[in-house]
PLY file of the C-alpha trace (Angstrom):
ply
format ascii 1.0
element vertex 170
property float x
property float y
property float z
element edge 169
property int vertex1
property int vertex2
end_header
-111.89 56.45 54.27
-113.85 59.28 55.62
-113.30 60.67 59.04
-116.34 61.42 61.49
-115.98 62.77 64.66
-118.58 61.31 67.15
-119.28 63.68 70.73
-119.41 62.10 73.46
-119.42 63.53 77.39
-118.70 67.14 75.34
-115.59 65.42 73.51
-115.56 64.70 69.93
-113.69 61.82 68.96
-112.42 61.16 65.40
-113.18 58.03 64.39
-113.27 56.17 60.69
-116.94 56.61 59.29
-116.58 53.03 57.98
-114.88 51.46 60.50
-117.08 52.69 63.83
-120.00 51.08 65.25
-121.98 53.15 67.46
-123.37 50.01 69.72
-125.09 51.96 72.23
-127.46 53.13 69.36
-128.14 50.37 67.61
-129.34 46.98 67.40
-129.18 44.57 69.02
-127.83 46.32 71.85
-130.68 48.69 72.65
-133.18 45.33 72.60
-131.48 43.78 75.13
-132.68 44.12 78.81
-130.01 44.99 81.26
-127.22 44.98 78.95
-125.48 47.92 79.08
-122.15 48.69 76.85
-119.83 51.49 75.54
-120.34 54.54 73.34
-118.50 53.21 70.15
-115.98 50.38 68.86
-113.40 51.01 65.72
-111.54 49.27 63.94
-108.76 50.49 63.69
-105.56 49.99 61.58
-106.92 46.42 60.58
-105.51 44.66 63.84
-107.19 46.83 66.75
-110.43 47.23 68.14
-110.51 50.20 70.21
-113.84 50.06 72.76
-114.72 53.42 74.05
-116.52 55.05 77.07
-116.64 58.65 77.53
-117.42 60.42 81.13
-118.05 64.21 82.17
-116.39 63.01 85.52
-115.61 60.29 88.14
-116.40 59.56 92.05
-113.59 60.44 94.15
-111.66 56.94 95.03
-112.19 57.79 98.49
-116.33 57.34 98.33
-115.78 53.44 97.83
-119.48 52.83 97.60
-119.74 55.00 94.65
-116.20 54.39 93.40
-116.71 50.49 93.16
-120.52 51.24 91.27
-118.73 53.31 89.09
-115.85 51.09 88.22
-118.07 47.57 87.90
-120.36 49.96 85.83
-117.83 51.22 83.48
-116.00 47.27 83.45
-119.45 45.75 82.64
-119.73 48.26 79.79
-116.85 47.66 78.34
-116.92 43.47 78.68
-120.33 43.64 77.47
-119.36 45.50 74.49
-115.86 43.23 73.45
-118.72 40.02 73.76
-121.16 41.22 71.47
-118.85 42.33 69.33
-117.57 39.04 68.80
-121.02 37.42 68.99
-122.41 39.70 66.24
-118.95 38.95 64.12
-120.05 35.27 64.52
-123.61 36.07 63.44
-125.39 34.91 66.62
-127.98 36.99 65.47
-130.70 37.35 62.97
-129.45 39.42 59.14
-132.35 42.00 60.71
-130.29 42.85 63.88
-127.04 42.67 61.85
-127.98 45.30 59.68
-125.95 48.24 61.61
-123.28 46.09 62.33
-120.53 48.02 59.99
-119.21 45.67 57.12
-115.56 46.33 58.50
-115.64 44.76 61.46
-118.08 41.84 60.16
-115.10 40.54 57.55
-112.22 41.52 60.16
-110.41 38.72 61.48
-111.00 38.21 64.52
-108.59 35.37 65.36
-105.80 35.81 67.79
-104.13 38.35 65.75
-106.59 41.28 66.85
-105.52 43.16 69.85
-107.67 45.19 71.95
-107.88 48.67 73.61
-110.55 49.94 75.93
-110.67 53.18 76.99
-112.53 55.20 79.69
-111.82 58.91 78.43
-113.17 61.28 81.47
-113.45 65.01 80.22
-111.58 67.69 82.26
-109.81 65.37 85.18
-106.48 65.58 86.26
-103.90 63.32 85.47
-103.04 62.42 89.13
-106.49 61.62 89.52
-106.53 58.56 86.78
-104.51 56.18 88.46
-106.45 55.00 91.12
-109.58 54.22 88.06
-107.09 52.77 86.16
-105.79 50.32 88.98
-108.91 49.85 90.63
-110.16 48.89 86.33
-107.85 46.29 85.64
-108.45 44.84 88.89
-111.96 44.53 88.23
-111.45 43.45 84.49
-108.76 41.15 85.14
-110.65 37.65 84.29
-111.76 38.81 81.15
-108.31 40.08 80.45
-107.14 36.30 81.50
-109.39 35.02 79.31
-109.53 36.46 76.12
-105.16 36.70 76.65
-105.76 40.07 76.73
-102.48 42.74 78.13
-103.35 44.63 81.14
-102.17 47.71 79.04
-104.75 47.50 76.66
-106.86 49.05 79.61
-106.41 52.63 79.43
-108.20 55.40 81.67
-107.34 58.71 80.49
-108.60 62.35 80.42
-109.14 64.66 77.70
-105.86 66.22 77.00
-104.66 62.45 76.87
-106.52 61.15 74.85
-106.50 64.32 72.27
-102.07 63.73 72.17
-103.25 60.20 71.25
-105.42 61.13 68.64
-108.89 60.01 70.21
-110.52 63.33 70.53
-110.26 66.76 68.88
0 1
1 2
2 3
3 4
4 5
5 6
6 7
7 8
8 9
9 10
10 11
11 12
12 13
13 14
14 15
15 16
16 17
17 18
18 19
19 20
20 21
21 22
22 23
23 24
24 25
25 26
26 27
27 28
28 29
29 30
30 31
31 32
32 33
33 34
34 35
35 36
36 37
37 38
38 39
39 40
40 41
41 42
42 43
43 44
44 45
45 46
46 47
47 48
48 49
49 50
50 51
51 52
52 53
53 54
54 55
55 56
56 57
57 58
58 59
59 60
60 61
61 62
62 63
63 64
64 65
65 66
66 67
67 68
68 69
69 70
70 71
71 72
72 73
73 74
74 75
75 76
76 77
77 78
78 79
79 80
80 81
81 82
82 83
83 84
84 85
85 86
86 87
87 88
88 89
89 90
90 91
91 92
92 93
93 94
94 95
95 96
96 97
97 98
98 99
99 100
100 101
101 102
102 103
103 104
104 105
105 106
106 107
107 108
108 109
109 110
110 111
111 112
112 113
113 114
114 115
115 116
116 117
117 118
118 119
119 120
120 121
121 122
122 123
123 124
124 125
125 126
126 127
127 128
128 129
129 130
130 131
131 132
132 133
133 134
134 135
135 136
136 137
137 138
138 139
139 140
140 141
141 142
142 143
143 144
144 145
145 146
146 147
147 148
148 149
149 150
150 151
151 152
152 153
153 154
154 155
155 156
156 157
157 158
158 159
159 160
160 161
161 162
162 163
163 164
164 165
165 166
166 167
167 168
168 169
């Protein structure tokens, strides 16, 4: 098990080389017209996906417009990215487009035993600051959480210094 770390929004996170999939940058993610998703998923200690999307910064709650892009942009990215996950695990797609698809996650189980974290790490903003994405987040994500029987918890918005005490970054 090698480590790797993978920069993001100025942050490197650590991540196992074997275990990460870098969907932004591969197929079939990039083919696909209007679907966006997250920087990276890992496995991680056998049972847990974690989904990650890294920021340089945030609208200020107060700017709804921009707030409420910014949150259904960041939700849809990270939805987006738990789906293909699991429709690449179920080969939905051709051995071509499966290629980058790490061999990790392809023979995890992905049965009710996996659990799953997504994170929005924002570089360089205040703690105070994360609770209204965090809220505002799980309100946004909160079918898909129903659905998939998926903790509110598992949705985590946290900055930098957060994320390094958690082991994430750096």
């Amino acid at each position: 098990m090698s480590k790797l770390l993978v920069v993001e929004s100025g942050m490197k996170f650590v991540v196992d080389s074997d275990k990460l999939f870098r969907i932004e940058k591969v197929q079939p993610a990039k083919g696909m017209n209007g679907v966006k998703v997250a920087e990276f998923a890992e496995l991680h200690s056998g049972h847990l996906i974690n989904i990650v999307e890294a920021k340089s910064s945030s609208p200020h709650p107060g700017n709804t417009e921009n707030f409420a892009t910014y949150i259904c942009d960041i939700a849809c990215k990270l939805e987006n990215t738990l789906l293909l996950l699991n429709a690449l695990h179920q080969n939905r797609f051709s051995s071509s487009e499966m290629m980058d698809f790490p061999s990790a996650l392809r023979h995890a189980d992905l049965s009710k035993t996996m659990n799953y974290h997504f994170f929005l790490v924002i570089k360089g903003h205040k703690k105070e600051w994360l609770v209204p994405l965090q809220n505002a987040l799980v309100s946004r994500m909160s079918r898909l959480l129903q659905i998939w029987n998926i903790r509110s918890s598992s949705v985590k918005v946290v900055n930098d210094m957060m994320a390094h005490d958690m082991g994430l970054i750096e």
